[in-house]
PDBQT receptor file of N, H, CA, C and O in Angstrom, charges set to zero:
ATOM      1  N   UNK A   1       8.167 -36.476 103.131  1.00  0.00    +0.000 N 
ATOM      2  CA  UNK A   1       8.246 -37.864 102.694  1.00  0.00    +0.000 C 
ATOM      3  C   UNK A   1       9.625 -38.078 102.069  1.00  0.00    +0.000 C 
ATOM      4  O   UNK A   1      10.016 -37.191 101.310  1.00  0.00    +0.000 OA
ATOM      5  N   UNK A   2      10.406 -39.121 102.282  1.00  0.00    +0.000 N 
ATOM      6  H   UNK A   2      10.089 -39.842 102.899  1.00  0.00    +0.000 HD
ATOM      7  CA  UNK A   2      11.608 -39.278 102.046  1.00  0.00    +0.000 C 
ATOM      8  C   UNK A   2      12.074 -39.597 100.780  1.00  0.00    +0.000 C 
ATOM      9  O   UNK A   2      11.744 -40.775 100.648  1.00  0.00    +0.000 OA
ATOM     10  N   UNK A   3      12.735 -39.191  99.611  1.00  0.00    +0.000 N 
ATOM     11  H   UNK A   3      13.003 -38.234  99.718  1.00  0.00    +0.000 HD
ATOM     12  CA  UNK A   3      13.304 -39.938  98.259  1.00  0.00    +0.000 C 
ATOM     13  C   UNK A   3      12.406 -41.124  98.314  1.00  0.00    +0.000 C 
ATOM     14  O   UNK A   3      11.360 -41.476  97.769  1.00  0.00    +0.000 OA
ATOM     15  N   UNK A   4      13.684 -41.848  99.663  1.00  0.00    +0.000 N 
ATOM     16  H   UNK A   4      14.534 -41.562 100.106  1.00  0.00    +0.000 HD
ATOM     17  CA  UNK A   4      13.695 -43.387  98.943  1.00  0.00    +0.000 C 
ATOM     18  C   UNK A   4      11.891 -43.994  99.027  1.00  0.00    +0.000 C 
ATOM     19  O   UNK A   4      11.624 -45.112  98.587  1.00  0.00    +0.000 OA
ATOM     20  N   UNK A   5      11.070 -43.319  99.484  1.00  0.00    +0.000 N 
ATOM     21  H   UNK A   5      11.287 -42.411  99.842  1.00  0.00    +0.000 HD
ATOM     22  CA  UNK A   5       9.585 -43.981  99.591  1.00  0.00    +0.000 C 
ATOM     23  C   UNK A   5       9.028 -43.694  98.393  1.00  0.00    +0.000 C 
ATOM     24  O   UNK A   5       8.396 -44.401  97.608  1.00  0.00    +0.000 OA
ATOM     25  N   UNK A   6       9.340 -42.595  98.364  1.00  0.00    +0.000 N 
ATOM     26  H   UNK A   6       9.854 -42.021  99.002  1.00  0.00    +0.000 HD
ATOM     27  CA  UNK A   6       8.601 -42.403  96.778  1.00  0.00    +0.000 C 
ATOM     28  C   UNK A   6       9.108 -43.142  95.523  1.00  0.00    +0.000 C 
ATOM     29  O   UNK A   6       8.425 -43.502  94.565  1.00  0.00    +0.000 OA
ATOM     30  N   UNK A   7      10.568 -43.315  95.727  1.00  0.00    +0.000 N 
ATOM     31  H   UNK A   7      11.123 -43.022  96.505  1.00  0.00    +0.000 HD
ATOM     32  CA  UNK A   7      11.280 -43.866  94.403  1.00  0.00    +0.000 C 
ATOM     33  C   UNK A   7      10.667 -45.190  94.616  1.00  0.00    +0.000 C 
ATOM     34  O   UNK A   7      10.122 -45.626  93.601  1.00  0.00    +0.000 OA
ATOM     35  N   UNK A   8      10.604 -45.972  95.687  1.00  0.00    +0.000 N 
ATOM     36  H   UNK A   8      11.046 -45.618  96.511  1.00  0.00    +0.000 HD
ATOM     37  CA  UNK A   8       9.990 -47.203  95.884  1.00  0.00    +0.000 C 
ATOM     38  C   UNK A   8       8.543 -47.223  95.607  1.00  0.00    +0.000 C 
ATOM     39  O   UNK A   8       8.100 -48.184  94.977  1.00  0.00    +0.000 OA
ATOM     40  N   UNK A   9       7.660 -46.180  96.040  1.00  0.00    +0.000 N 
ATOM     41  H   UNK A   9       8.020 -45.400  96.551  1.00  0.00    +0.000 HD
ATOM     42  CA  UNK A   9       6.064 -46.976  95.475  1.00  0.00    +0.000 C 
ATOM     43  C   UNK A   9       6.248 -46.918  94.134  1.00  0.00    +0.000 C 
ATOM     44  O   UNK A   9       6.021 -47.939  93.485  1.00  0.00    +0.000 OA
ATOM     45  N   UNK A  10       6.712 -45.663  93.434  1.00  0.00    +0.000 N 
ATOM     46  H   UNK A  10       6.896 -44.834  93.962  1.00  0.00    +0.000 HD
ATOM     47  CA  UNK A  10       6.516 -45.949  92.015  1.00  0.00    +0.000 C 
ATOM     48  C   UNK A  10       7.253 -47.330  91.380  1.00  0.00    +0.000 C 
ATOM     49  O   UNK A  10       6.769 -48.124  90.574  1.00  0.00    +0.000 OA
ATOM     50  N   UNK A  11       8.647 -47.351  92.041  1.00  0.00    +0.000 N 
ATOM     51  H   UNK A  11       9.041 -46.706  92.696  1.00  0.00    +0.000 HD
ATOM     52  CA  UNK A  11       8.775 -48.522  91.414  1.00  0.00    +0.000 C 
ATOM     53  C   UNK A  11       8.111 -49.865  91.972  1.00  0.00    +0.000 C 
ATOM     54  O   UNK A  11       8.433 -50.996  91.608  1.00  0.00    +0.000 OA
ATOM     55  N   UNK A  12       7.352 -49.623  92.701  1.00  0.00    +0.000 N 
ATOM     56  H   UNK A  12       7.091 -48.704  92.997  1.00  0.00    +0.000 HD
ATOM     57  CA  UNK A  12       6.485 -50.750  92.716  1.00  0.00    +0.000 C 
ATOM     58  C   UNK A  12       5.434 -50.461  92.307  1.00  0.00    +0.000 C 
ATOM     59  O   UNK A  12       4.585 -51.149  92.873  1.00  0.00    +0.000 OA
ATOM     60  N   UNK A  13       5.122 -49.963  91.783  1.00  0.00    +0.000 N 
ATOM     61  H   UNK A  13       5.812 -49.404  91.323  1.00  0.00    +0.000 HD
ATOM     62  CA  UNK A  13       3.590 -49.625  91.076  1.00  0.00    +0.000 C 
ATOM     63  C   UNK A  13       4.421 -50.099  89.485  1.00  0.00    +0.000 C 
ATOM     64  O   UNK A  13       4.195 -51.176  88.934  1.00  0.00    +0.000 OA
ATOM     65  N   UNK A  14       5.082 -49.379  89.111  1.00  0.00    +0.000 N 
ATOM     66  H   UNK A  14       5.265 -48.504  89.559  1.00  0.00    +0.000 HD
ATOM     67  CA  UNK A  14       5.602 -50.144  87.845  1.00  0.00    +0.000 C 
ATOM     68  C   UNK A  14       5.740 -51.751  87.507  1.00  0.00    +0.000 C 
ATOM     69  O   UNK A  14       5.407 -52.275  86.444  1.00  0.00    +0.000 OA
ATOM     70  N   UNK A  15       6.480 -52.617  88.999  1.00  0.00    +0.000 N 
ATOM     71  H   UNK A  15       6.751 -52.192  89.863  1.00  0.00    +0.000 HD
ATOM     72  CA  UNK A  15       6.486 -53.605  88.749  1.00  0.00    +0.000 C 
ATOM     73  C   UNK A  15       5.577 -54.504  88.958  1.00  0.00    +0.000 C 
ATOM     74  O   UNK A  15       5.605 -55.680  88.595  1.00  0.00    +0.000 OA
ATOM     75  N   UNK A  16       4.461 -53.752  89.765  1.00  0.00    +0.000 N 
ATOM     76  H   UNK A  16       4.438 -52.797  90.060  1.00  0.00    +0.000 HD
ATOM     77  CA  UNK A  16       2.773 -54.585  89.302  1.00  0.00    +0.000 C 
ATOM     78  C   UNK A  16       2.425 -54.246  87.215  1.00  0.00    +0.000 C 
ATOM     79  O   UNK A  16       2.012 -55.017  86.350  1.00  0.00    +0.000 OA
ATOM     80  N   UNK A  17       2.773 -53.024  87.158  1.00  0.00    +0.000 N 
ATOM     81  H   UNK A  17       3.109 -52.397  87.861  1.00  0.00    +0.000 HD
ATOM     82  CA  UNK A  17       2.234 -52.714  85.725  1.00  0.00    +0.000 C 
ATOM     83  C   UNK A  17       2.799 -54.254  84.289  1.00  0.00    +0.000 C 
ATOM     84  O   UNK A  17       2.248 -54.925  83.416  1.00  0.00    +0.000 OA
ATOM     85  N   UNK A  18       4.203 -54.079  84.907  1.00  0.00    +0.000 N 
ATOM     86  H   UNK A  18       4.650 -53.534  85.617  1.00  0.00    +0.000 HD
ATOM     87  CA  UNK A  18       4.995 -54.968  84.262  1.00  0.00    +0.000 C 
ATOM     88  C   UNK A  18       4.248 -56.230  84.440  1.00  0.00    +0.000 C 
ATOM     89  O   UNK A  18       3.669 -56.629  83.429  1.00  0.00    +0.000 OA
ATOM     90  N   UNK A  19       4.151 -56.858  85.383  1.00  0.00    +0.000 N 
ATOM     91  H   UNK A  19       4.621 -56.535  86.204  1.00  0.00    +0.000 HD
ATOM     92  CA  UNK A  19       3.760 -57.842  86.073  1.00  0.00    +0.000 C 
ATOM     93  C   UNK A  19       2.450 -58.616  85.523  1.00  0.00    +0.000 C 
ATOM     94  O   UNK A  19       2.367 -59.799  85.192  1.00  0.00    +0.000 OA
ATOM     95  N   UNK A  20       1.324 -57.490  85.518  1.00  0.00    +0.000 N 
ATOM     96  H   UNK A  20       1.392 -56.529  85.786  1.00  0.00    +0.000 HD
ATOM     97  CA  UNK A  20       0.234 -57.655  84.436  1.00  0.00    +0.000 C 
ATOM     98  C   UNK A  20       0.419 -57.802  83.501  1.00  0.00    +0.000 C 
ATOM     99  O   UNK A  20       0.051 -58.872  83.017  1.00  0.00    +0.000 OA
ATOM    100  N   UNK A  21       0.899 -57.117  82.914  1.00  0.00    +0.000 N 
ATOM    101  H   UNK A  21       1.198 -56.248  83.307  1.00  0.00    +0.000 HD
ATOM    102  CA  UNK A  21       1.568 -57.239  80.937  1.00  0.00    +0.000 C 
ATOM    103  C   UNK A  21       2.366 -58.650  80.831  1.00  0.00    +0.000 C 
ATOM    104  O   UNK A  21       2.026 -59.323  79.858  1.00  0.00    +0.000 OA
ATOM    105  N   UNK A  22       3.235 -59.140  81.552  1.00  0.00    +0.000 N 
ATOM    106  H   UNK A  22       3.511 -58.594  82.342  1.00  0.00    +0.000 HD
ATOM    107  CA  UNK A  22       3.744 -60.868  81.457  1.00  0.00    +0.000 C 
ATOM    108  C   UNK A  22       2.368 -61.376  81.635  1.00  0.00    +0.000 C 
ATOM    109  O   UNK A  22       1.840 -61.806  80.609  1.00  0.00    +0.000 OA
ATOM    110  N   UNK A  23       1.579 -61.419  82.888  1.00  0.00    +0.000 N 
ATOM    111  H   UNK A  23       2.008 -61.070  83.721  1.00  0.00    +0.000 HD
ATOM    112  CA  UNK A  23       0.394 -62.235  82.659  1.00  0.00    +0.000 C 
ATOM    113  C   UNK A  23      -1.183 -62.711  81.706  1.00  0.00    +0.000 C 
ATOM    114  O   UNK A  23      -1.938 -63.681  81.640  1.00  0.00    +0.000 OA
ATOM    115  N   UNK A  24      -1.024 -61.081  80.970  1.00  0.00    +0.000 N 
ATOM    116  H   UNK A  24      -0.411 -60.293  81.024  1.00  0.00    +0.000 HD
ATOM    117  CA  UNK A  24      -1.864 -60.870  80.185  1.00  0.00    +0.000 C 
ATOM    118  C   UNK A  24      -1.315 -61.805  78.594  1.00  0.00    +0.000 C 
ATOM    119  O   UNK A  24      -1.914 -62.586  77.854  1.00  0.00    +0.000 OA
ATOM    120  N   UNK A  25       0.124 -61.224  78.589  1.00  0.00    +0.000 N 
ATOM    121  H   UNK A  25       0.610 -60.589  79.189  1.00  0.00    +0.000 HD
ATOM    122  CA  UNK A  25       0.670 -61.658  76.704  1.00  0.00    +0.000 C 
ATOM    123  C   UNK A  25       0.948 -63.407  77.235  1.00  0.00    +0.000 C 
ATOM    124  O   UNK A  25       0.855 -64.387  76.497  1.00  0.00    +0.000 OA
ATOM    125  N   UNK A  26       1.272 -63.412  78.583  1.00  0.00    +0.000 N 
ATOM    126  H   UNK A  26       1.347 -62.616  79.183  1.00  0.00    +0.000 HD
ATOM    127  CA  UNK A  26       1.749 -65.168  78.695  1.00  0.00    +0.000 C 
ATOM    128  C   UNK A  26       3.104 -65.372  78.749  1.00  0.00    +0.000 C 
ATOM    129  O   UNK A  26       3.649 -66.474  78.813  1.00  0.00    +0.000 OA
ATOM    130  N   UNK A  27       3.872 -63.850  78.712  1.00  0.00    +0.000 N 
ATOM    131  H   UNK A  27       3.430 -62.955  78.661  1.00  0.00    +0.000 HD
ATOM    132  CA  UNK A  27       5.600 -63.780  78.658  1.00  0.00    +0.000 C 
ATOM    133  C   UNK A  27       5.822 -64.162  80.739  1.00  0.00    +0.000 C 
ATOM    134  O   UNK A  27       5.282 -63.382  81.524  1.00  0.00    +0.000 OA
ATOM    135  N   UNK A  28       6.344 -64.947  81.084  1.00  0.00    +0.000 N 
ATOM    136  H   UNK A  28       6.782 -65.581  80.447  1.00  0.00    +0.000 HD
ATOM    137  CA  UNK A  28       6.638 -65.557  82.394  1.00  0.00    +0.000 C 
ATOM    138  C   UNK A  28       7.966 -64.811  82.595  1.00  0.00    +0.000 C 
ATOM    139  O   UNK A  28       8.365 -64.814  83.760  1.00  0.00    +0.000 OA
ATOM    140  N   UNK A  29       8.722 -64.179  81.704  1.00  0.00    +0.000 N 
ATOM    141  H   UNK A  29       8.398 -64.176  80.758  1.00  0.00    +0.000 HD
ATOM    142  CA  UNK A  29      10.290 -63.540  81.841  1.00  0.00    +0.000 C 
ATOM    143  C   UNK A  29       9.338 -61.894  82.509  1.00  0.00    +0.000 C 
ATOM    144  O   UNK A  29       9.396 -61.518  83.680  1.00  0.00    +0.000 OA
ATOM    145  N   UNK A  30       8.563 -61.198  81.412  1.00  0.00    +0.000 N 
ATOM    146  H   UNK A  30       8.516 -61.504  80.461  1.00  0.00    +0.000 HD
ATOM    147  CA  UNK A  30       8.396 -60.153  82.099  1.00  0.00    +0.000 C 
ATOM    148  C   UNK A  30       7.865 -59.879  83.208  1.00  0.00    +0.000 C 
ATOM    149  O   UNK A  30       8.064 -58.910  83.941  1.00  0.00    +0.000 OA
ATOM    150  N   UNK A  31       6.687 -61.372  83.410  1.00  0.00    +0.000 N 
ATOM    151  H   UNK A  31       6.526 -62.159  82.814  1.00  0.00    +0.000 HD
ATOM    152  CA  UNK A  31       6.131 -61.470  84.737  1.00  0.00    +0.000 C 
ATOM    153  C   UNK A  31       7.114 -61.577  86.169  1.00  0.00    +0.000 C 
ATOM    154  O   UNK A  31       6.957 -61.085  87.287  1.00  0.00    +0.000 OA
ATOM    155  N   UNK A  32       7.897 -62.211  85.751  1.00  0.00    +0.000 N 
ATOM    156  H   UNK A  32       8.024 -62.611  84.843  1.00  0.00    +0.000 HD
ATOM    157  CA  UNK A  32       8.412 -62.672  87.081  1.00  0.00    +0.000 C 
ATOM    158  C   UNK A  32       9.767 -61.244  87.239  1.00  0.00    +0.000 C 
ATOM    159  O   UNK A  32      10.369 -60.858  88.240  1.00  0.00    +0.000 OA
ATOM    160  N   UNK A  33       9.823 -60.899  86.173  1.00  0.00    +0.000 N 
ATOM    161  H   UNK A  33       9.334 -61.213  85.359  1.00  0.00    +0.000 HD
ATOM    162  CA  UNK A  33      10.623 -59.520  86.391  1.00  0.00    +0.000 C 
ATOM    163  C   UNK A  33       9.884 -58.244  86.747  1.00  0.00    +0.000 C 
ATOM    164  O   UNK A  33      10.494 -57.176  86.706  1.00  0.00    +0.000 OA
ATOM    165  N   UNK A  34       8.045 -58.313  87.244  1.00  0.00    +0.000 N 
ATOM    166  H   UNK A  34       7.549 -59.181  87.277  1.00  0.00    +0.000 HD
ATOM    167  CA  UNK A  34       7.372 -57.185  87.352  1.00  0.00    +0.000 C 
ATOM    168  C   UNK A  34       7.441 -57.716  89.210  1.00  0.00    +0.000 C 
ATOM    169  O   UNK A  34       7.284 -56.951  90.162  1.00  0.00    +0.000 OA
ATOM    170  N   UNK A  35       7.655 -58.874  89.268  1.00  0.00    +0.000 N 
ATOM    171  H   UNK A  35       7.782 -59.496  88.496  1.00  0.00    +0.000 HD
ATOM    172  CA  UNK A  35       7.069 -59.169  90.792  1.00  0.00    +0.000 C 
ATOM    173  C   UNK A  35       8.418 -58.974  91.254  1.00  0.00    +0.000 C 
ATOM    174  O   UNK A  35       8.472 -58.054  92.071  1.00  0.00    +0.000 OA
ATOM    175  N   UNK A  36       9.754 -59.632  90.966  1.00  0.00    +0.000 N 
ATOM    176  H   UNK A  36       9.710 -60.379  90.303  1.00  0.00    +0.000 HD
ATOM    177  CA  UNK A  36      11.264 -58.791  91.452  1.00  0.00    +0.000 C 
ATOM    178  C   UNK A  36      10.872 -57.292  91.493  1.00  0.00    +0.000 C 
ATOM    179  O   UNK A  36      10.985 -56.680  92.555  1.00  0.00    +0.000 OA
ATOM    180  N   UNK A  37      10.410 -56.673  90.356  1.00  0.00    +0.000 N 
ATOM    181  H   UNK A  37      10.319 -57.170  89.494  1.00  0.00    +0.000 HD
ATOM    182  CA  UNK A  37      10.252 -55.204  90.938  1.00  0.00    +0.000 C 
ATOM    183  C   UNK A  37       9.611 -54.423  91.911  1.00  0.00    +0.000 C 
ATOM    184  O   UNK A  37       9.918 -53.345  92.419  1.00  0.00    +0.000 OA
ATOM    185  N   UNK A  38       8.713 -55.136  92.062  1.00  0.00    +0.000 N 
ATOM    186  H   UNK A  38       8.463 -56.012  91.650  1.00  0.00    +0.000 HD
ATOM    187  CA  UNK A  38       7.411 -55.127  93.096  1.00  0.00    +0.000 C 
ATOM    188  C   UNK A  38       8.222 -55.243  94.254  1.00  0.00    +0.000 C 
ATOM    189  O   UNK A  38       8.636 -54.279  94.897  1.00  0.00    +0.000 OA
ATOM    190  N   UNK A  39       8.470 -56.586  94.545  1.00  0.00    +0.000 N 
ATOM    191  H   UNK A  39       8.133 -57.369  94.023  1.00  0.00    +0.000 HD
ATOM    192  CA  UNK A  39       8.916 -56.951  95.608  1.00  0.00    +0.000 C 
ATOM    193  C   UNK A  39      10.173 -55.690  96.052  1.00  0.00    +0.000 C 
ATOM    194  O   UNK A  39      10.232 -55.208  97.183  1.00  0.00    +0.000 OA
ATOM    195  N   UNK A  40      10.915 -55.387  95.153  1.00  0.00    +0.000 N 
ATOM    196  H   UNK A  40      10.867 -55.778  94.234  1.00  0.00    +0.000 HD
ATOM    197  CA  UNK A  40      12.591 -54.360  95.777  1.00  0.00    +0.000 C 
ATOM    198  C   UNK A  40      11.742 -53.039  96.038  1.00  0.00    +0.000 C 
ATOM    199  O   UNK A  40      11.970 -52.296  96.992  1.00  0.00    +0.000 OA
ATOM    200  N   UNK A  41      10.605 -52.788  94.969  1.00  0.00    +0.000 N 
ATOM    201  H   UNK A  41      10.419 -53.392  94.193  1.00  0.00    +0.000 HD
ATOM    202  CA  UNK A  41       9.656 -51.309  94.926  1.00  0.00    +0.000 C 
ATOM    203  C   UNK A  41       8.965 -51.415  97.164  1.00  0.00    +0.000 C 
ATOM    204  O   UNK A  41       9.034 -50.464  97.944  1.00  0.00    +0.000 OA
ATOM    205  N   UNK A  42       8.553 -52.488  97.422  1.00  0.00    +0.000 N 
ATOM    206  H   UNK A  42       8.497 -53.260  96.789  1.00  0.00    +0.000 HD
ATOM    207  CA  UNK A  42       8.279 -52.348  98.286  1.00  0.00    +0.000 C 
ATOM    208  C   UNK A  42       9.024 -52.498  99.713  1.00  0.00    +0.000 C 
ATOM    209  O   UNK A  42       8.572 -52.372 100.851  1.00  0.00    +0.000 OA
ATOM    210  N   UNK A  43      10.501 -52.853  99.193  1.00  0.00    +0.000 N 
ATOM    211  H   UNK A  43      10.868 -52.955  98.268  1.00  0.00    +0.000 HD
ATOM    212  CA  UNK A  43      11.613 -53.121 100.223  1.00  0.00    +0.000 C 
ATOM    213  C   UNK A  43      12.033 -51.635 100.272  1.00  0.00    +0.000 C 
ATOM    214  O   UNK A  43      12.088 -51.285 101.450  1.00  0.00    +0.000 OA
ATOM    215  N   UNK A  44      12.342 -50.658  99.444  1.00  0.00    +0.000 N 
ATOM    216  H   UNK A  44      12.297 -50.942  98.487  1.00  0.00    +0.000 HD
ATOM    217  CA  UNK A  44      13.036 -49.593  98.862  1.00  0.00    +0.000 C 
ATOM    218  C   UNK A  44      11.837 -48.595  99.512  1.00  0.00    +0.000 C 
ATOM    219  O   UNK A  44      12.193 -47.430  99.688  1.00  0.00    +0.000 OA
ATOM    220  N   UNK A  45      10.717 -48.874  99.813  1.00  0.00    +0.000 N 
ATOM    221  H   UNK A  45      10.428 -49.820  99.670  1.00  0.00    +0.000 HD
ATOM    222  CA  UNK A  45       9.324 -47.975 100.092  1.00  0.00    +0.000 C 
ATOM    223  C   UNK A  45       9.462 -47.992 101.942  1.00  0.00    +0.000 C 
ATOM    224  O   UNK A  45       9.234 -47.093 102.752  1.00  0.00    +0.000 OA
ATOM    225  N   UNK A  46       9.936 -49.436 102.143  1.00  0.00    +0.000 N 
ATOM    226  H   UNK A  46      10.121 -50.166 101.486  1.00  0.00    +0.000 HD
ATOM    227  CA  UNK A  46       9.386 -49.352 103.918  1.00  0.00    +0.000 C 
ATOM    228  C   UNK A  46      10.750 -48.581 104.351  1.00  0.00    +0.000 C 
ATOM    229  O   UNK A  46      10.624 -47.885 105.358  1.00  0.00    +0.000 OA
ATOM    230  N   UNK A  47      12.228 -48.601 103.653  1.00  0.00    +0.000 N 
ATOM    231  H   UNK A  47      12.331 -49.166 102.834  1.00  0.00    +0.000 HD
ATOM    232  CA  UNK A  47      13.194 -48.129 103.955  1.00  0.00    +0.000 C 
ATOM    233  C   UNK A  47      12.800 -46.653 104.365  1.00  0.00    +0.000 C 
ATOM    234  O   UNK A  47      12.893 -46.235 105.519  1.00  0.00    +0.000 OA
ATOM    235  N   UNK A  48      12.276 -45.791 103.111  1.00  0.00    +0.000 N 
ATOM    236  H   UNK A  48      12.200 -46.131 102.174  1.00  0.00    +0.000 HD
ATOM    237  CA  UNK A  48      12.267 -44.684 103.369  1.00  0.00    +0.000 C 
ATOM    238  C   UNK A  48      11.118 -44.159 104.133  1.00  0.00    +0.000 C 
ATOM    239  O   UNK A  48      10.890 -42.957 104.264  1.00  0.00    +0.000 OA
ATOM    240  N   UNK A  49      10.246 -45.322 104.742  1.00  0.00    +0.000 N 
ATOM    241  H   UNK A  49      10.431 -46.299 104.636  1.00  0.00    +0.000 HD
ATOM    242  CA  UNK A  49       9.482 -45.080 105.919  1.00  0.00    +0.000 C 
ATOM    243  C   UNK A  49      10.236 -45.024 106.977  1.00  0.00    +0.000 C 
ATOM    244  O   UNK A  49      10.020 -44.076 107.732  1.00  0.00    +0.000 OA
ATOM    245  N   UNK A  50      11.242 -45.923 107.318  1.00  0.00    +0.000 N 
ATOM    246  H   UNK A  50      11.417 -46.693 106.705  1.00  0.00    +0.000 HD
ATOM    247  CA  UNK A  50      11.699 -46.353 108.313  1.00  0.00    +0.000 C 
ATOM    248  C   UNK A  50      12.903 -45.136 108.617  1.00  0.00    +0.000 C 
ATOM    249  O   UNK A  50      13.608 -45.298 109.614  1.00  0.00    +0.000 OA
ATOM    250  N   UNK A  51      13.080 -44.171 107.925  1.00  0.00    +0.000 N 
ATOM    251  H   UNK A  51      12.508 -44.039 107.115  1.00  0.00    +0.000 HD
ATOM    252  CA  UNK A  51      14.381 -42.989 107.716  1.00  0.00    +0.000 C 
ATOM    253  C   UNK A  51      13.050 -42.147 108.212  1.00  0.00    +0.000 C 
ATOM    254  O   UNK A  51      13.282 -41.536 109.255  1.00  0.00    +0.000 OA
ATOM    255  N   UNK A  52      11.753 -41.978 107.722  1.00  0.00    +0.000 N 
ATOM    256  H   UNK A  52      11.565 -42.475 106.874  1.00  0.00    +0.000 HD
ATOM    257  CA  UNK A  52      11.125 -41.059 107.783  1.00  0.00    +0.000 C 
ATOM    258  C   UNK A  52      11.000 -40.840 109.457  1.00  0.00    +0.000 C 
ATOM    259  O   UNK A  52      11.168 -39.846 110.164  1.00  0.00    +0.000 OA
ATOM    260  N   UNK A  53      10.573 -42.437 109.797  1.00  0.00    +0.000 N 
ATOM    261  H   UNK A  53      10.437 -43.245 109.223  1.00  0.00    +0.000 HD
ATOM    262  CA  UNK A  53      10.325 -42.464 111.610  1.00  0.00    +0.000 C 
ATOM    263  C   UNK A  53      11.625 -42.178 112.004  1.00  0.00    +0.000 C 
ATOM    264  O   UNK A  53      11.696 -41.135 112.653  1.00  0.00    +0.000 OA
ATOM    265  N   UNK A  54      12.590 -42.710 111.842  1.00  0.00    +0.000 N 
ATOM    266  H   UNK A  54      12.532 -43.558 111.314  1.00  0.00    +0.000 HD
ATOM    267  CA  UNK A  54      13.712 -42.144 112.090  1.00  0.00    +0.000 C 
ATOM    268  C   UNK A  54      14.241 -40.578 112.451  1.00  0.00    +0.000 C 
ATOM    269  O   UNK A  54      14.955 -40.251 113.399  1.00  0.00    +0.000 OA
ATOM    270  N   UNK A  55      13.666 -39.709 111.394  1.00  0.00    +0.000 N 
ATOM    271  H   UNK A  55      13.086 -39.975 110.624  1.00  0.00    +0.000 HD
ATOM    272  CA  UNK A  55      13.986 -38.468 111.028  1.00  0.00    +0.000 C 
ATOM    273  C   UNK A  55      12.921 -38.193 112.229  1.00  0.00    +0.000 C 
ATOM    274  O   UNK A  55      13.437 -38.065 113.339  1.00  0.00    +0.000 OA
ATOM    275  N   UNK A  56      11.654 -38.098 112.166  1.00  0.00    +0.000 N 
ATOM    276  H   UNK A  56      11.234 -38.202 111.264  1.00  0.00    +0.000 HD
ATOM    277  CA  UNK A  56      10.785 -37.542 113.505  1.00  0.00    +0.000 C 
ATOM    278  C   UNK A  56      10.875 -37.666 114.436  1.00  0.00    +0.000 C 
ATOM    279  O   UNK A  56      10.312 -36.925 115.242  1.00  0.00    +0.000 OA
ATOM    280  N   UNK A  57      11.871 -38.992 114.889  1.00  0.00    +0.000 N 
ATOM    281  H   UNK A  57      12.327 -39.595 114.235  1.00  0.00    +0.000 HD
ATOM    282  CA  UNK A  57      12.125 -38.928 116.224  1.00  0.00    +0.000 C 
ATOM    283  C   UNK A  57      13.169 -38.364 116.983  1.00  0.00    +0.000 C 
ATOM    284  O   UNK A  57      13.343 -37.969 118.136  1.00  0.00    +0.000 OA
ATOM    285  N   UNK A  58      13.788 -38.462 115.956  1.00  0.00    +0.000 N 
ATOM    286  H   UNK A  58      13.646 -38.783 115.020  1.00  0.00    +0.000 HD
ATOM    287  CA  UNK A  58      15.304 -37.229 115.997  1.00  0.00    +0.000 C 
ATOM    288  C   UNK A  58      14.533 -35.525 116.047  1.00  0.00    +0.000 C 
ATOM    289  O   UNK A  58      15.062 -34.641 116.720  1.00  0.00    +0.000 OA
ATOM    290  N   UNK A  59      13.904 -35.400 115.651  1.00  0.00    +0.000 N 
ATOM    291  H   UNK A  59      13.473 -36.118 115.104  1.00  0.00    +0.000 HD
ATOM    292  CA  UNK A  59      13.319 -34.226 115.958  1.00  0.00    +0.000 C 
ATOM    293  C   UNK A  59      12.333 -33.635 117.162  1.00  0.00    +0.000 C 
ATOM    294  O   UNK A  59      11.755 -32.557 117.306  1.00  0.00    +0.000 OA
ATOM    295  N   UNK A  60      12.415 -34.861 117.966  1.00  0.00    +0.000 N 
ATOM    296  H   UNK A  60      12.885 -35.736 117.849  1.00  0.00    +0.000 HD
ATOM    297  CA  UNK A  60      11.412 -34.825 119.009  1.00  0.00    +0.000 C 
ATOM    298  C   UNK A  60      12.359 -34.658 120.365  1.00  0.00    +0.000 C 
ATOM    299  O   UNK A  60      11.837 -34.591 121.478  1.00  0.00    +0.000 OA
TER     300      UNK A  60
């Protein structure tokens, strides 16, 4: 499994965590800064899918 997938779910698992915590206290700054994270956590996740297919097919 590649870096960048892993560095991406967690940081998208963080920026759901964040994300909840703005929605729960009512802070709209941390919320909307958990869903930017979310959102790059899951751009940063398909990348290192997309290296991963990459990498297997180069090996085939």
């Amino acid at each position: 499994m590649n870096e960048n997938r892993v560095e991406g779910l967690a940081k998208e698992a963080k920026g759901s965590i964040k994300e909840a915590i703005g929605k729960l206290t009512g802070d709209t700054t941390t919320e909307a800064e958990g869903k930017v994270e979310k959102v790059a956590g899951k751009a940063q996740a398909a990348a290192g899918k997309d290296i991963d297919t990459a990498e297997d097919v180069q090996k085939k």
